[in-house]
Every structure is written in C-alpha cells, then in structure tokens.
C-alpha positions as CSV (number, residue, x, y, z in Angstrom):
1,X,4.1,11.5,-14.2
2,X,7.5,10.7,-13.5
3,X,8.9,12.9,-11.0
4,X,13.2,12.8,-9.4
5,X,14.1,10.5,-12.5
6,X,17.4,10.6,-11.0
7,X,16.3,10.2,-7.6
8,X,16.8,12.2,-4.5
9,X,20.8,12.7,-3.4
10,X,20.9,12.4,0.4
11,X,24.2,12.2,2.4
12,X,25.3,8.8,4.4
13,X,24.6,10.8,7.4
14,X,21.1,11.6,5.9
15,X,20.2,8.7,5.1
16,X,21.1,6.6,8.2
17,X,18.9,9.1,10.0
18,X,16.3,8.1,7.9
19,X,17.3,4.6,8.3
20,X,17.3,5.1,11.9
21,X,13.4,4.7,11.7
22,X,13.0,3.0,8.4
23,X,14.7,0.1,7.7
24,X,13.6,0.4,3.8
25,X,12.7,3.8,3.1
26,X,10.9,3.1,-0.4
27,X,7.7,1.4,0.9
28,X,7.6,4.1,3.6
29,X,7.8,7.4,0.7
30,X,5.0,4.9,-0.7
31,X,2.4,4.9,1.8
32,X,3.2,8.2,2.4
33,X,2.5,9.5,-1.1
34,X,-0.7,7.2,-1.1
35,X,-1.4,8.7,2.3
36,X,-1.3,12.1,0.8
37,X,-3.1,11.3,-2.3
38,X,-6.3,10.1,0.0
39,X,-6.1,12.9,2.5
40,X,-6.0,15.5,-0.5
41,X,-9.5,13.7,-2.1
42,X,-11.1,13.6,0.9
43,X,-10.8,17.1,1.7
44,X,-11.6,17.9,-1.8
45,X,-14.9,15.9,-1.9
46,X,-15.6,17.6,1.5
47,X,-15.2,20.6,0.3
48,X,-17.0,20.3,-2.9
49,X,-19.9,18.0,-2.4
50,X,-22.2,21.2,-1.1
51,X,-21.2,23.0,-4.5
52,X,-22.0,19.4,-6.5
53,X,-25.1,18.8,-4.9
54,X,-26.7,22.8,-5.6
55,X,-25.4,22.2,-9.1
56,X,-28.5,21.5,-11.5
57,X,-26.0,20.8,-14.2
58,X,-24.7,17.6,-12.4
59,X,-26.7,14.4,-13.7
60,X,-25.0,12.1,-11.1
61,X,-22.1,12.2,-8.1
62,X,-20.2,9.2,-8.1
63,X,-20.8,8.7,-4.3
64,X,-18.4,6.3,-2.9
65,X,-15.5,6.1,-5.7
66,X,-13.0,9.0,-4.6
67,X,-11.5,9.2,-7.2
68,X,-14.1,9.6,-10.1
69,X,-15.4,12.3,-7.8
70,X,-12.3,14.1,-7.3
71,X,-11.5,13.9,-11.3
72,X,-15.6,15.4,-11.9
73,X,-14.5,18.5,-9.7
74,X,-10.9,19.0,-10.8
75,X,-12.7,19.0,-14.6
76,X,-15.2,21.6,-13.5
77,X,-14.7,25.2,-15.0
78,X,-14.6,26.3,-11.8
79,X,-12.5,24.4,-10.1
80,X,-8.5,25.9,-9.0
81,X,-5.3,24.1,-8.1
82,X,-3.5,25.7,-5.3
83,X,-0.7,27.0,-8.3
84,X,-3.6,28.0,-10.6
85,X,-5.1,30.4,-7.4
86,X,-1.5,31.6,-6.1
87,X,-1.0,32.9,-9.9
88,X,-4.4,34.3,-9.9
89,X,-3.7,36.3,-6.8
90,X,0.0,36.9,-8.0
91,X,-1.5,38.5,-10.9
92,X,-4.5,40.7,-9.0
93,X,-1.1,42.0,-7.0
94,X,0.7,42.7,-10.1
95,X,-2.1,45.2,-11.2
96,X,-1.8,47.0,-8.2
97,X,1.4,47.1,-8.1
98,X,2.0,48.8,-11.6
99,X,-0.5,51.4,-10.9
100,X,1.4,52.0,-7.5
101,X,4.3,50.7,-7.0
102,X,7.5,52.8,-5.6
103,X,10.1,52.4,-7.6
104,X,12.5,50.1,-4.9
105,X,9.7,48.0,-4.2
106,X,9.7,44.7,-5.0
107,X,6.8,42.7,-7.5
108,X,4.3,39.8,-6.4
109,X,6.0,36.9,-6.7
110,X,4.8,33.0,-6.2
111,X,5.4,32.0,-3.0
112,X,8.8,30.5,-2.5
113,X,9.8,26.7,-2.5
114,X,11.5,26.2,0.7
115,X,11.9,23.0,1.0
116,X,13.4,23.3,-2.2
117,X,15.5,25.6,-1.3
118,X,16.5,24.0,2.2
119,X,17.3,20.8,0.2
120,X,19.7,23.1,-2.3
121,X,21.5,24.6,0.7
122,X,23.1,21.5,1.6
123,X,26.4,20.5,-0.3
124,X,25.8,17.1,-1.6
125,X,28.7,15.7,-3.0
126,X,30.6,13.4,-1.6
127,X,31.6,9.8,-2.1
128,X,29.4,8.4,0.3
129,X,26.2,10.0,-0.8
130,X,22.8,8.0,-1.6
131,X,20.6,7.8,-3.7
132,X,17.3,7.9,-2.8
133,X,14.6,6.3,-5.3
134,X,17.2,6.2,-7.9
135,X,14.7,5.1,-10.1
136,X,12.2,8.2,-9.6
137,X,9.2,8.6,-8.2
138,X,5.8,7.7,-10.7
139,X,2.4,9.4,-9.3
140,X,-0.1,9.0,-12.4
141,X,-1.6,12.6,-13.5
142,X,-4.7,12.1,-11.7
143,X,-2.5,11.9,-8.5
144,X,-0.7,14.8,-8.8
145,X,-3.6,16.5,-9.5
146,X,-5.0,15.8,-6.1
147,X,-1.7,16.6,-4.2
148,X,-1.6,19.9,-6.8
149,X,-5.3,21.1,-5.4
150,X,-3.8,22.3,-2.0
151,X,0.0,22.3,-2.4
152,X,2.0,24.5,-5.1
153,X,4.5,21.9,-5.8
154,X,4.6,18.5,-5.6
155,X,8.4,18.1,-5.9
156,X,8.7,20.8,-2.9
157,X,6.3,18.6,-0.9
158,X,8.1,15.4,-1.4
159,X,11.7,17.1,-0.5
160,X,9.6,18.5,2.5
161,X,8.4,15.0,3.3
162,X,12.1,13.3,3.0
163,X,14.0,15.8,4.8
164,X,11.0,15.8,7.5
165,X,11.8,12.1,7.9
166,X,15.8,12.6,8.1
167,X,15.5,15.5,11.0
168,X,13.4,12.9,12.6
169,X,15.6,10.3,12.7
170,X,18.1,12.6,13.7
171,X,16.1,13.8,16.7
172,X,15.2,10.7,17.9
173,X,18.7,9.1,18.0
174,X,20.0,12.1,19.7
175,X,18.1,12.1,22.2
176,X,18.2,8.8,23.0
177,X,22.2,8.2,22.7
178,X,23.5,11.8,23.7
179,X,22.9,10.5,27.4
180,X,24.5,7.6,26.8
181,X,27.7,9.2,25.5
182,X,27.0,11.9,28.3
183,X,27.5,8.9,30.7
184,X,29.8,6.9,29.5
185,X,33.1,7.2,31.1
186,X,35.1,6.1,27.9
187,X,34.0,9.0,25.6
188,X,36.4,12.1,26.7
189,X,34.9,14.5,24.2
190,X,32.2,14.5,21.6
191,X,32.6,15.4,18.1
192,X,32.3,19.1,16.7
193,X,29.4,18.9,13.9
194,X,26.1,17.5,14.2
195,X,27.0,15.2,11.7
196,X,30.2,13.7,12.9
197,X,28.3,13.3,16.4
198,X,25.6,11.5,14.4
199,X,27.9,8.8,12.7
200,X,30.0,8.7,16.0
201,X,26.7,7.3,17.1
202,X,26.7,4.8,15.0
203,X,30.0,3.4,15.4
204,X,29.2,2.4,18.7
205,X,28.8,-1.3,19.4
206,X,25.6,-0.6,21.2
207,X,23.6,1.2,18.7
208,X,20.8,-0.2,17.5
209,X,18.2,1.1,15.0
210,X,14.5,1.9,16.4
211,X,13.2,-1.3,13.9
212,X,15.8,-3.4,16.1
213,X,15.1,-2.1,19.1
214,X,11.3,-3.0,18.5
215,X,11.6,-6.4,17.4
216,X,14.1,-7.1,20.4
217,X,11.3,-6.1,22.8
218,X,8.8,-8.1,21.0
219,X,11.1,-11.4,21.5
220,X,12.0,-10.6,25.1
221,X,8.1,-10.0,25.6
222,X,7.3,-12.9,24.0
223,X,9.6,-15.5,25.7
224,X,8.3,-13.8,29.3
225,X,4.6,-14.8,28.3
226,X,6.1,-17.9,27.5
227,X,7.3,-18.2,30.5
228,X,4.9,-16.9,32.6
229,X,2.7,-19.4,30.9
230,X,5.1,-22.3,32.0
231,X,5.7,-21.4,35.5
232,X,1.3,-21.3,35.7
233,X,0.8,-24.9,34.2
234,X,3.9,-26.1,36.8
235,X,5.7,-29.2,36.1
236,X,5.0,-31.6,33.8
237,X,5.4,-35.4,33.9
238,X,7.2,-37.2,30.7
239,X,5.9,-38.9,28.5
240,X,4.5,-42.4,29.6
241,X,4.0,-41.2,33.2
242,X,0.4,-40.9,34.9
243,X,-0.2,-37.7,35.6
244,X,0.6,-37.1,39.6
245,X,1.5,-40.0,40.6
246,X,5.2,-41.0,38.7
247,X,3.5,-44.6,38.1
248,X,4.8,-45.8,34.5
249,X,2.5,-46.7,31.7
250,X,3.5,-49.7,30.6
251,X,3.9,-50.0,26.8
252,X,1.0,-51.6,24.5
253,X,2.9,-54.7,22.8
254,X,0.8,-55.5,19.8
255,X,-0.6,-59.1,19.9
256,X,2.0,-61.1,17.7
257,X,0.0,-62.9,14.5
C-alpha cells in the first residue's frame, strides 16, 4: 500500500527540529514503522494464542513466524480491526440514538483524527517548506493490517509519529539553548514566535545538532583513553634503543657475497 504519495509537507522550522535529533529522518520513520509493525503482531499473537489454541478447528499455529500467525487470526471470521469495532459500536449507538435521540443532539460519530487534524491546522505554504518522504511511504497490506488491528488510521498514526518527533526536537533544543541565549550578554531580546526563536537558534555559530554533539564526545572520549593509556605505559625509547638503558643497537650489516 502506498500511503503520502506526495509525501508529508513540513516547514523549515519543522523539519530542523526533526533534524535536531535525526540527521536523516527516512531510516528513522523506517525503524519506526517496522517498530510498530512488530509491536502490533506481538500483542496480537498475545492476545489471540489462548482463543487459537481452544479452537478445535485450527489444524496447526505457526509458532515462531509472526507473521503467518498474525495473517491466520486477521483471516478468522472472528477477528476485528480497531476501525471495523469502532464502526460496530458507532453503529450499536446509532440504534439508540434513533429510538431516543433529542432533537439538538448530536449522532455517533467515529472517533476523530487528531493528529490529522493538528497536522491541517498548521499553514504550510511557504517557500522554504520540505518535503518529507517525497516519494511516499510503502507498508505491504499485511502491514497495515497489523498497525489497522489497534489503531483506526494509519495515516493519522504516522502524522502522529512525525509531528511527535518535530515537538521533540523542538523541546530538546530549547531547553538546552534558551539558557544559553538567557546568558549571553550579546542577545538584548529574543524573538516573538516560537518559531523565529527556534531558527534564531540555529543561526548561532555555536549550535550544534544532538548527532554532533554525540560524536564530538565520542572523539574527545576517545583521545582521553588514548591518552590515559599513554601517560600509563610512560615514555618510550626510539627505535634502535635498548629499552632503559639509551645504549644504541648497532645496525646488522649483511655479510657482503
């Protein structure tokens, strides 16, 4: 299923807060779809393997392959995606509600996409906009499927997950710059709007992504070891030397034929 086949719009500011964490967002919205996918067949399985097992019409369970077992319960005639039960209920509530409804009150409805509608609020227009997986986003049927058993939409669920990320990113770099700015006797006044703040931030000489930040600790831990390591093993004589005592080895001259 090919899902976003224009991709998901997200402002520069957006998406340098996403950046702020994720150097290249695509492999991350990968795991984390995969991640999903797995969490969604486990709890399936675990939920259905008691049913499965006190089933006489079940020849075998494909113990140990996720996925065939998932795709055995999700063809059962039993078996409800989250959408399939919210309509259910939806429907039960309509009943009821024709046989007593006032006449100001307001029907059963599904239950609202709001990250949907969070992600529509936004303006998202400008010149500088991104966008993200421009190319979609491909989950085979069998994987929406499993994301479909507890979640009503899977579009919702991955604008939930990107905007989740953003606000992040967002969080973290405030609260790790605004006491910088806060102390920093060359800034007189900060910007209005969240976002201007944010890309105020990041026309600072000193600001540095989280990735960066990592991988510079890494090197400075790694040249301390280093020299921790030196300092331990002391000085070392040159090449040629014997070892304590500064004597020089004199060279081996091979016998002439």
């Amino acid at each position: 299923m090919h899902l976003f086949t224009s991709g998901i719009r997200l402002t520069y500011v957006e998406y340098k807060c996403f950046c702020h964490i994720d150097v290249n967002p695509g492999p991350w919205l990968f795991r984390v779809l995969q991640a999903k996918v797995l969490g969604c067949q486990k709890r399936m399985v675990k939920e259905w393997l008691p049913i499965l097992q006190q089933d006489p019409s079940v020849a075998e369970i494909p113990y140990g392959d996720l996925g065939s077992c998932c795709h055995l319960i999700m063809s059962r005639p039993d078996y409800r995606s989250a959408t399939q039960k919210f309509q259910e209920r939806v429907d039960r509530e309509m009943v009821i509600f024709n046989q007593r409804a006032a006449p100001d009150q307001i029907p059963p409805q599904m239950p609202p996409l709001a990250q949907t509608d969070m992600y529509n609020a936004k303006e998202r227009s400008g010149a500088d906009d991104i966008t993200f997986a421009p190319r979609g986003i491909d989950l085979t049927d069998h994987e929406v499927g499993c994301i479909h058993a507890y979640r009503h939409d899977v579009n919702d669920w991955i604008l939930g997950a990107v905007l989740g990320r953003v606000n992040k990113g967002k969080k973290l770099m405030l609260a790790q710059y605004l006491p910088v700015l806060e102390s920093d006797p060359e800034v007189r006044s900060l910007p209005g709007t969240e976002d201007e703040l944010i890309a105020f931030i990041m026309d600072r000489p000193d600001y540095k992504t989280i990735p960066v930040q990592l991988e510079e600790r890494a090197v400075a831990r790694a040249l301390a070891s280093a020299a921790r390591v030196a300092t331990l093993a002391g000085p070392q004589d040159p090449p040629g030397v014997v070892e304590g005592t500064g004597e020089v080895v004199p060279e081996k001259v091979a016998p002439s034929a």
